[in-house]
C-alpha positions in Angstrom: 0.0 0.0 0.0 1.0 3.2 -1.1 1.1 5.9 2.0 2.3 9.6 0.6 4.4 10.9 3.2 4.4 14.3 1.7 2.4 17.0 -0.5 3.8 16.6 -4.4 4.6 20.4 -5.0 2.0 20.9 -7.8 -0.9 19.6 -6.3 -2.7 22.7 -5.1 -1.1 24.6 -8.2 -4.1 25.9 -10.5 -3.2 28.9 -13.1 -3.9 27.6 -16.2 -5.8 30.0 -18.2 -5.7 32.2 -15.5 -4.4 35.8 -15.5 -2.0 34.8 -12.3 0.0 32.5 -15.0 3.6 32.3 -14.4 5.9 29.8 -15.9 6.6 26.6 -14.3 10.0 27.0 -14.6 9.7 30.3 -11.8 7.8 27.3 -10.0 9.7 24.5 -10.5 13.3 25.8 -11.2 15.3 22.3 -11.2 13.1 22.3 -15.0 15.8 24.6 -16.3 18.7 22.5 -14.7 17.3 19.1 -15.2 14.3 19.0 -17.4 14.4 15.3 -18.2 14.7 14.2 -14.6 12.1 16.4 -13.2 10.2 15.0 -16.2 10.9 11.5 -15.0 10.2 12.5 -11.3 6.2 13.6 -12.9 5.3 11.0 -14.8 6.6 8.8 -12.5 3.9 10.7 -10.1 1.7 10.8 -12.6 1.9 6.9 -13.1 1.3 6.4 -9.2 4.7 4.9 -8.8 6.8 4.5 -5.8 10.9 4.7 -6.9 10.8 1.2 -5.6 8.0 0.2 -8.1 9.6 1.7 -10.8 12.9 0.2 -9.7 11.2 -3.1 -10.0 9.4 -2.7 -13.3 12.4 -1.6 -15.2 15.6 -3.5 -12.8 17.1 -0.3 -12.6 18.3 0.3 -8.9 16.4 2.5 -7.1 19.4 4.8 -6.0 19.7 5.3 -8.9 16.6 6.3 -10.3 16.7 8.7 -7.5 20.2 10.2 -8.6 18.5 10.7 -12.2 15.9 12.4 -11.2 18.0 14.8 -9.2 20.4 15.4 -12.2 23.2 13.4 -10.5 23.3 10.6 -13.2 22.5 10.6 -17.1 19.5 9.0 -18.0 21.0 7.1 -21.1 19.0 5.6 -24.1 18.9 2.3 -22.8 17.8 3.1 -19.2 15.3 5.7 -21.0 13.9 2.5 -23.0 13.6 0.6 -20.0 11.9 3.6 -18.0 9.3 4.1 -20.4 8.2 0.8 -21.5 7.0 0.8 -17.7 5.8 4.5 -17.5 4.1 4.3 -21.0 6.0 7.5 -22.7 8.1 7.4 -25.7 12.2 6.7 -24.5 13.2 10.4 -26.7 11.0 12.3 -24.3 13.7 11.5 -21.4 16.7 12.1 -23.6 
């Protein structure tokens, strides 16, 4: 069972179409610095999976998904085909 231990940052966020726009990279600055991972980090969010589950689906370790999705490790073509045959993306979209 899945227990969130904290808020995701863009829960309560709700601009769109709104004159209070701003971009998400004011919001979310690690998007200038490490698009790909923080894209990794959402969709992994998105998919309602743990790093563990991930970890498991693809057999990448969990350390180190965590270390790509804080820019500390290249995400690679054939860790980015592994990562989204179980996240359902296309791999180029985390190149």
């Amino acid at each position: 069972m899945r227990v969130h231990m904290k808020e995701h940052p863009a829960e309560n966020i709700n601009f769109v179409g709104s004159p209070d726009s701003i971009p998400a990279t004011e919001l979310f600055p690690d998007l200038v610095t490490n698009p790909h991972g923080g894209y990794l980090k959402g969709i992994r969010y998105r998919e309602d999976l743990t790093q563990v589950q991930l970890a498991e689906a693809t057999g990448i370790p969990r350390r180190h998904i965590s270390e790509m999705e804080n820019g500390k490790r290249v995400i690679g073509k054939e860790r980015a085909q592994k990562l989204a045959a179980a996240l359902h993306i296309d791999y180029r979209m985390l190149l």
